[in-house]
N, C-alpha and C positions, 0 to 999 in steps of 0.2 A: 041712485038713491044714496042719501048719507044721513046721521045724524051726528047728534052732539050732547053732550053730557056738562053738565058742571056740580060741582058738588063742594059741601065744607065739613068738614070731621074737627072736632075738638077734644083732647085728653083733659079730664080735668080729675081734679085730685092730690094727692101726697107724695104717690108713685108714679113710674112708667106703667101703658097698660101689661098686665099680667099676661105671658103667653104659654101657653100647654105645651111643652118641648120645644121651645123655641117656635112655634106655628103661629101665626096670627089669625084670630078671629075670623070667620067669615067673612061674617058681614061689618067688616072693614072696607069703604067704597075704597080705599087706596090701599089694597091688598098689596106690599111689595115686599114681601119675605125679611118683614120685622121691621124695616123702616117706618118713618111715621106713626109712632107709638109712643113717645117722650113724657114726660110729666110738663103739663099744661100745653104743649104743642096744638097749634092750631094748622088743618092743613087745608088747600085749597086744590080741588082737582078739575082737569078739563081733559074730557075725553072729547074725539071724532074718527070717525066711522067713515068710510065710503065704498060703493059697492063698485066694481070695475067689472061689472059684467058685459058692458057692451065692448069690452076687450077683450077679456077671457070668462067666459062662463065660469061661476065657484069661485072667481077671486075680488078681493077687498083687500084696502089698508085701510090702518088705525092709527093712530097717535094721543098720546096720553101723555098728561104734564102733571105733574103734582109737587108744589109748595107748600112746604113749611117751617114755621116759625114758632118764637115765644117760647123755647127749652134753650134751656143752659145746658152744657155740656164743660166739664169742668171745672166750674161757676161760671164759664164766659157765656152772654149770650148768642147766639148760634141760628143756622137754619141748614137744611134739608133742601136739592133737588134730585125731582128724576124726571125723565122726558125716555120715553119707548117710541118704534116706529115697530108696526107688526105688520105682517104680508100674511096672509093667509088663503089658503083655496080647499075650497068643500070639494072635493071626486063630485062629480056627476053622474 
């Protein structure tokens, strides 16, 4: 079994978004410990999911990409990647 996710996040406004001790927002689809938060930064995500049970009972991999663009840094124009590979296993 697998899925897939995509998704798009937009900052829009004067500032970066605001964060509570440096923490990002929850419900930030591209949760990544402050990245992806820029003033006007547009970001683009793709998650997938699959389940490797018929190899190991409890275990999946993931991968996740997230793109963005459209913030200055410095005044130069600029962009953002990050790409994850996750291994995970649930105990049985």
């Amino acid at each position: 079994m697998y899925s897939i996710g995509l998704g798009f996040q937009t900052v829009d406004g004067n500032y970066d978004f605001s964060l509570i001790t440096g923490i990002p927002a929850r419900y930030f689809i591209d949760w990544t410990q402050g990245l992806f938060n820029k003033q006007d930064e547009d970001s683009y995500y793709l998650n997938m999911k699959y389940k490797l049970d018929a190899v190991v009972a409890g275990l999946d991999i993931g991968y996740r990409y997230i793109y963005g663009e459209n913030f200055k840094t410095a005044g130069k124009d600029n962009r953002e990647i990050k790409r994850d590979i996750v291994l995970n296993y649930t105990v049985q």
